[in-house]
TORPA-4810 file (N, C-alpha, C, O; in nm, 3 decimals):
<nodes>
NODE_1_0.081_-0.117_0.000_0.000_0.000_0.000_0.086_0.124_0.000_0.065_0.190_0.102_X
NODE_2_0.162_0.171_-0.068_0.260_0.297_-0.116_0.170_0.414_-0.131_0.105_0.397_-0.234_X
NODE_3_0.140_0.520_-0.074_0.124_0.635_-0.059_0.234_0.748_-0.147_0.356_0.758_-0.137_X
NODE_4_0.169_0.800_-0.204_0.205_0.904_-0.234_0.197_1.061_-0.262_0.138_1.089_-0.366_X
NODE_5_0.233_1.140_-0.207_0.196_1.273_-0.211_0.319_1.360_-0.241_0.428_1.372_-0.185_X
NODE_6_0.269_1.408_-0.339_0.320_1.527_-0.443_0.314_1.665_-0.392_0.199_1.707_-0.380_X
NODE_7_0.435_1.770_-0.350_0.399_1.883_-0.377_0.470_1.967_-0.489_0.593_1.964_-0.501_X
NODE_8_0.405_2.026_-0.554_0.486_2.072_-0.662_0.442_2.271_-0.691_0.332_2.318_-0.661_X
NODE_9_0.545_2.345_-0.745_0.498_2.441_-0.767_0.516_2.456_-0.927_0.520_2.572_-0.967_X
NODE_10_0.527_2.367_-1.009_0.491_2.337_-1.174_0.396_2.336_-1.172_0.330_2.272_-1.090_X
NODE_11_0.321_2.460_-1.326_0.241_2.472_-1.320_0.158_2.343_-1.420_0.223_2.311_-1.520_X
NODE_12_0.001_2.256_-1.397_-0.034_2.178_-1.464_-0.163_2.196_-1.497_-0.238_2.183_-1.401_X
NODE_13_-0.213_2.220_-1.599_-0.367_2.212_-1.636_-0.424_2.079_-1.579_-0.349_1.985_-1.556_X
NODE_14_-0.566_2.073_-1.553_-0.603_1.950_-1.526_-0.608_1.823_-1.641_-0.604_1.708_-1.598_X
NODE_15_-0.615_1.840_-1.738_-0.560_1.735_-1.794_-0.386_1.654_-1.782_-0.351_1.538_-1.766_X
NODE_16_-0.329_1.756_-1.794_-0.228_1.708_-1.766_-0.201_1.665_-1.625_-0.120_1.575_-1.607_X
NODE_17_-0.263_1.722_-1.519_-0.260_1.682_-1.378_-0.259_1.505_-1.350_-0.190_1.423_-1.289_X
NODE_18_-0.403_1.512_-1.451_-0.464_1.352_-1.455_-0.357_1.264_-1.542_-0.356_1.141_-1.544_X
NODE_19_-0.294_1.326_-1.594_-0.206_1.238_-1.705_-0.070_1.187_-1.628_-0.010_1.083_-1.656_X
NODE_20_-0.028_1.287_-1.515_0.051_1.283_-1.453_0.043_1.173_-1.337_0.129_1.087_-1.318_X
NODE_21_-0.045_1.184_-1.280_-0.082_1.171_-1.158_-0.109_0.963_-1.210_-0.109_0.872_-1.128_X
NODE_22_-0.121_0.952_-1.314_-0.134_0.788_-1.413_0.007_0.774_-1.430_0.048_0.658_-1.422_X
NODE_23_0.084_0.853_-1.450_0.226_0.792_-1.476_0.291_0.764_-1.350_0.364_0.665_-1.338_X
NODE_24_0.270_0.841_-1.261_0.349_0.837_-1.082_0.271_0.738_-1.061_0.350_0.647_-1.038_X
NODE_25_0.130_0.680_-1.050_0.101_0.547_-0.959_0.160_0.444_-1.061_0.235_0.383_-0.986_X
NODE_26_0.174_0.385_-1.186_0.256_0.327_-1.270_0.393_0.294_-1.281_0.432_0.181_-1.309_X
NODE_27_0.503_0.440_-1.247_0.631_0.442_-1.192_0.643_0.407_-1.074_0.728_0.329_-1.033_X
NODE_28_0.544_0.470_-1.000_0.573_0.346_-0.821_0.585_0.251_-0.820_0.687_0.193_-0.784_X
NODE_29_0.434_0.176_-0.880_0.427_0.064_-0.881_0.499_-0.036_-0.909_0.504_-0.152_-0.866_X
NODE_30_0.577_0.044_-1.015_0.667_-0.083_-1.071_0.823_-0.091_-1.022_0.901_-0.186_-1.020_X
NODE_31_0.840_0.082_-0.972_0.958_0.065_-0.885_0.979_-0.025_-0.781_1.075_-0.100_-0.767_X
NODE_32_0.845_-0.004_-0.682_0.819_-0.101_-0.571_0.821_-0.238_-0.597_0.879_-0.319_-0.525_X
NODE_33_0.736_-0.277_-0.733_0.726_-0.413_-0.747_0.583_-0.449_-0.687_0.549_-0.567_-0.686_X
NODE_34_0.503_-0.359_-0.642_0.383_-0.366_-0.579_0.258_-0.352_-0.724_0.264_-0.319_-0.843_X
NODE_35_0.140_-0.404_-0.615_0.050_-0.394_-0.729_-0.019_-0.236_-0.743_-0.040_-0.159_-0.649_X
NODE_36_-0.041_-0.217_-0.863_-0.096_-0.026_-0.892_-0.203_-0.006_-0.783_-0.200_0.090_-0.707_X
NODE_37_-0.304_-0.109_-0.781_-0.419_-0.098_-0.753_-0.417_-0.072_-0.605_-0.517_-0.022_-0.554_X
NODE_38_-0.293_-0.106_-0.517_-0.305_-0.077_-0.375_-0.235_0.131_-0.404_-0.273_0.223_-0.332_X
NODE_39_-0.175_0.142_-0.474_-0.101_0.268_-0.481_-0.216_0.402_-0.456_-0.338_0.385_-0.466_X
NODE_40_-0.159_0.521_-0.426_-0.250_0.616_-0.367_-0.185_0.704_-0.420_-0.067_0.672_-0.431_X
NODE_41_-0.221_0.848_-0.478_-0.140_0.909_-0.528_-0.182_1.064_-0.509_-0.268_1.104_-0.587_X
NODE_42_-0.147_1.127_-0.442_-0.221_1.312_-0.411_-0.078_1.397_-0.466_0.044_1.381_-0.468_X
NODE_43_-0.179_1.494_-0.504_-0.052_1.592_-0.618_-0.176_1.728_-0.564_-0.299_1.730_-0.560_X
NODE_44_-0.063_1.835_-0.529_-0.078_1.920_-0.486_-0.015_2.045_-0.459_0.085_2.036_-0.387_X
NODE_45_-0.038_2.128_-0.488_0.016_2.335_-0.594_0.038_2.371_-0.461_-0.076_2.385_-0.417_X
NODE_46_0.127_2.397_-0.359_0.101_2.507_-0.216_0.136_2.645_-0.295_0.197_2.639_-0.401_X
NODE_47_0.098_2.762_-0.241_0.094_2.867_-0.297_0.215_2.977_-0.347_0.223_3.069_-0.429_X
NODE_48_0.306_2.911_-0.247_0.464_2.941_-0.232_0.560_2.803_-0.182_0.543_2.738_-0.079_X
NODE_49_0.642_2.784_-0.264_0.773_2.667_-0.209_0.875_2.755_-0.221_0.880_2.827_-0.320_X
NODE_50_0.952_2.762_-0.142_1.099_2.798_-0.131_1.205_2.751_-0.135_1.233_2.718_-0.020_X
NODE_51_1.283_2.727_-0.201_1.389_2.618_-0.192_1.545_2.714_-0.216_1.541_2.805_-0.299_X
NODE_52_1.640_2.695_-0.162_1.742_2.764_-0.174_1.757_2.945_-0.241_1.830_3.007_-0.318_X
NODE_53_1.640_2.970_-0.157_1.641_3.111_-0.155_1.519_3.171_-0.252_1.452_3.268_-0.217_X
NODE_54_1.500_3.104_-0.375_1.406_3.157_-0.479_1.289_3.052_-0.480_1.277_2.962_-0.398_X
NODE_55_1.190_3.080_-0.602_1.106_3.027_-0.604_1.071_2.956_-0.708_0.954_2.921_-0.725_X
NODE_56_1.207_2.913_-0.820_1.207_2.832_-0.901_1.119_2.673_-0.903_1.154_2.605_-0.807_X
NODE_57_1.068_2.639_-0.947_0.959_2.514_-1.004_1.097_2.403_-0.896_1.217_2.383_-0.911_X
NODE_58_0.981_2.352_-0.782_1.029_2.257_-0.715_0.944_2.167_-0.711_0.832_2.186_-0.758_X
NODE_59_0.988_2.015_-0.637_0.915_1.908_-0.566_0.931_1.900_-0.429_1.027_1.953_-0.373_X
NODE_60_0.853_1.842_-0.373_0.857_1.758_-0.224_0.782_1.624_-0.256_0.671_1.621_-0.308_X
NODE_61_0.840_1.539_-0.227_0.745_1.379_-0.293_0.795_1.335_-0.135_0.908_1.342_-0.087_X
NODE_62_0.674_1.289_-0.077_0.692_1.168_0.062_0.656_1.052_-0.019_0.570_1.062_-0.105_X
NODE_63_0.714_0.949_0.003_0.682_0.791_0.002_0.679_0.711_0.084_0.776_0.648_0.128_X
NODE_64_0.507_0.695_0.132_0.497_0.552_0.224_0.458_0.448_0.210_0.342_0.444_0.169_X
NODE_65_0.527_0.315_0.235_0.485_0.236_0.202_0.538_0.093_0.355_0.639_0.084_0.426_X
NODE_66_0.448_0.033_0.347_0.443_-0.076_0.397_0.565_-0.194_0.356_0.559_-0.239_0.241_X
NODE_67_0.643_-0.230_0.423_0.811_-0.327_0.358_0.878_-0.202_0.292_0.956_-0.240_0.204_X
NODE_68_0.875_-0.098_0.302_0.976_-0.035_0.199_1.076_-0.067_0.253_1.102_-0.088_0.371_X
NODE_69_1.172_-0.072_0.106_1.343_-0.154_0.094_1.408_-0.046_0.133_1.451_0.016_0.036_X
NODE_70_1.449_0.034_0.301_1.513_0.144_0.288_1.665_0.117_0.219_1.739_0.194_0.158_X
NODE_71_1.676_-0.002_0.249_1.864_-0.021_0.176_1.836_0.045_0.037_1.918_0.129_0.000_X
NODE_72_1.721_0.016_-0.050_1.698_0.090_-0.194_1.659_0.246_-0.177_1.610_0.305_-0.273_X
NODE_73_1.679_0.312_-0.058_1.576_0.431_-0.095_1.691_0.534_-0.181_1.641_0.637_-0.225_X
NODE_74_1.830_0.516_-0.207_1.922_0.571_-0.261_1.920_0.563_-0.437_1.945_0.647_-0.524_X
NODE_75_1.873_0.405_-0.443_1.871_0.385_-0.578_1.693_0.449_-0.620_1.681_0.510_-0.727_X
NODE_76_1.617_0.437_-0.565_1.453_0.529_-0.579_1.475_0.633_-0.596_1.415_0.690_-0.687_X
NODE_77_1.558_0.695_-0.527_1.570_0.843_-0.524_1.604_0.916_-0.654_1.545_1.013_-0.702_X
NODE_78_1.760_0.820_-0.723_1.784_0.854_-0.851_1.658_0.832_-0.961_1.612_0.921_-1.032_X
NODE_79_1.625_0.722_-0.957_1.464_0.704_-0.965_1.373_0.823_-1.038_1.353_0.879_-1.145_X
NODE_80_1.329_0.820_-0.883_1.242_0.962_-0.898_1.317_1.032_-0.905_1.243_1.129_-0.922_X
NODE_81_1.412_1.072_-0.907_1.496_1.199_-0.990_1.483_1.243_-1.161_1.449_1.345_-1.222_X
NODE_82_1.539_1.078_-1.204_1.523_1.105_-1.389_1.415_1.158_-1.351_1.418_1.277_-1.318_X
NODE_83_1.245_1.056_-1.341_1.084_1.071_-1.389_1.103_1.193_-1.334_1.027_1.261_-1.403_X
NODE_84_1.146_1.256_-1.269_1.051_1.435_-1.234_1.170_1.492_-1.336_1.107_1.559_-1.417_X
NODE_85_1.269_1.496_-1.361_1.360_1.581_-1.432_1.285_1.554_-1.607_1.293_1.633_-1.701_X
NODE_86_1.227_1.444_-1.606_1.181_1.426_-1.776_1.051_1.474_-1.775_1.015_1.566_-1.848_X
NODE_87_0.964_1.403_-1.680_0.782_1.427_-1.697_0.800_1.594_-1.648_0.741_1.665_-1.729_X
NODE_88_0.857_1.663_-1.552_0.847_1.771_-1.561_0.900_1.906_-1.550_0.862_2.013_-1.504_X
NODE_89_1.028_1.847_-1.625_1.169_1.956_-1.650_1.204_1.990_-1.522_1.285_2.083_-1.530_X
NODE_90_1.177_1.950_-1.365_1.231_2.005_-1.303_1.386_1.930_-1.255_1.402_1.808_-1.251_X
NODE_91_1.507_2.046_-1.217_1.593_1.983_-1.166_1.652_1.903_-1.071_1.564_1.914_-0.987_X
NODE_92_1.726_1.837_-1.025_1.697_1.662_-0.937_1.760_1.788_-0.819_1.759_1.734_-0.709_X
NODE_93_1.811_1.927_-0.808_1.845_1.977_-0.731_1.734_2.054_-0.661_1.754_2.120_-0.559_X
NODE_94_1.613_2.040_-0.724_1.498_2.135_-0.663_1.399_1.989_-0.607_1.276_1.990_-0.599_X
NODE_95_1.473_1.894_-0.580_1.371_1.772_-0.589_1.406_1.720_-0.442_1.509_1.654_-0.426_X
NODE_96_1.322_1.749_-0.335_1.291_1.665_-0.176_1.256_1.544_-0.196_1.163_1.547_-0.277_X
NODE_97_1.289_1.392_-0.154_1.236_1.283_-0.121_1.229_1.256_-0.029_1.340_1.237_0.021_X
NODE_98_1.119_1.233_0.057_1.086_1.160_0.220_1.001_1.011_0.192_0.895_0.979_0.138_X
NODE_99_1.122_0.937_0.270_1.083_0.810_0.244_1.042_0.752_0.390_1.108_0.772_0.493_X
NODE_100_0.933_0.684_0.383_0.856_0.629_0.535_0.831_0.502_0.500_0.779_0.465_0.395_X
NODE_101_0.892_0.393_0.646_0.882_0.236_0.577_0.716_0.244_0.719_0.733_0.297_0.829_X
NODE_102_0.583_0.187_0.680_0.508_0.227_0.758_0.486_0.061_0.846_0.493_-0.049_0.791_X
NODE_103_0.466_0.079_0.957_0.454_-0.060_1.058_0.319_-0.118_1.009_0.215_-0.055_0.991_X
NODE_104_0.338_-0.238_0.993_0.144_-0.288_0.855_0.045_-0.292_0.998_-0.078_-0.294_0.993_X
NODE_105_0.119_-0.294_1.115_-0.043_-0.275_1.231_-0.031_-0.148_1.238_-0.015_-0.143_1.359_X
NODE_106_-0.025_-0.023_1.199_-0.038_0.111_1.238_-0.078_0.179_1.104_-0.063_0.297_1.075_X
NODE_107_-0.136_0.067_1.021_-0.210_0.121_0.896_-0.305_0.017_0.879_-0.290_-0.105_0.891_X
NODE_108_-0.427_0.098_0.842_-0.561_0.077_0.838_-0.617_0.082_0.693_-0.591_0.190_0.639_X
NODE_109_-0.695_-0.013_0.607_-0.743_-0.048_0.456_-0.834_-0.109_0.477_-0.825_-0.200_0.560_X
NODE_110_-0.956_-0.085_0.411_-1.070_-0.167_0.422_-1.124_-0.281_0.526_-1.130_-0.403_0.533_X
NODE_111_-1.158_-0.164_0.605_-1.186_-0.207_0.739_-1.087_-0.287_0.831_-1.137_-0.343_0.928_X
NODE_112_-0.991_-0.294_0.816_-0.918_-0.408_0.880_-0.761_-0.302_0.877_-0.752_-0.194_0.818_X
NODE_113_-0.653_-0.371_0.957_-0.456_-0.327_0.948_-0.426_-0.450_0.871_-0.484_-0.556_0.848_X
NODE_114_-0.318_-0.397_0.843_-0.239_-0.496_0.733_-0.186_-0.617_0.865_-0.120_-0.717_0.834_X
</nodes>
């Protein structure tokens, strides 16, 4: 069950939002090795990001997931580095990753914890 939440200050029409937002649960999925259908995916504009002084087009991406391989979160990272530097020109230097391995009894899915 990989969680994901996007903050970005690139700007995206809603089509492209939706187009996006299909390629990140797809690239998780298959990074993880997990199935799409557990994946979760929130993408979201805050009004101002700041990152090393200006306000150049950044990310913040958290990733949680249940077993995450932290020994891999180095090789993910490059990862999600290319996919945001290609899907949306931004640089892997304006790019935050927070990675969370989550305990499967302290997460809750259809009625029941993992």
């Amino acid at each position: 069950m990989p969680y994901v939440k996007i903050e970005t200050t690139k700007e995206m029409d809603t089509d492209v939002l939706g187009t996006f937002s299909k390629k990140v649960s797809s690239f998780v999925a298959n990074m993880l090795s997990k199935p799409e259908t557990y994946i979760m995916v929130s993408i979201s504009k805050p009004d101002k990001m700041l990152l090393g002084g200006d306000e150049l087009p950044s990310v913040y991406m958290l990733l949680k997931s249940i077993n995450l391989p932290v020994e891999r979160c180095s090789e993910f990272t490059q990862k999600l580095c290319d996919f945001f530097e290609l899907e949306l020109r931004i640089q892997a230097d304006r790019i935050y990753i927070d990675f969370s391995d989550i305990d499967r009894k302290c997460f809750g899915w259809n009625r029941q914890t993992f």
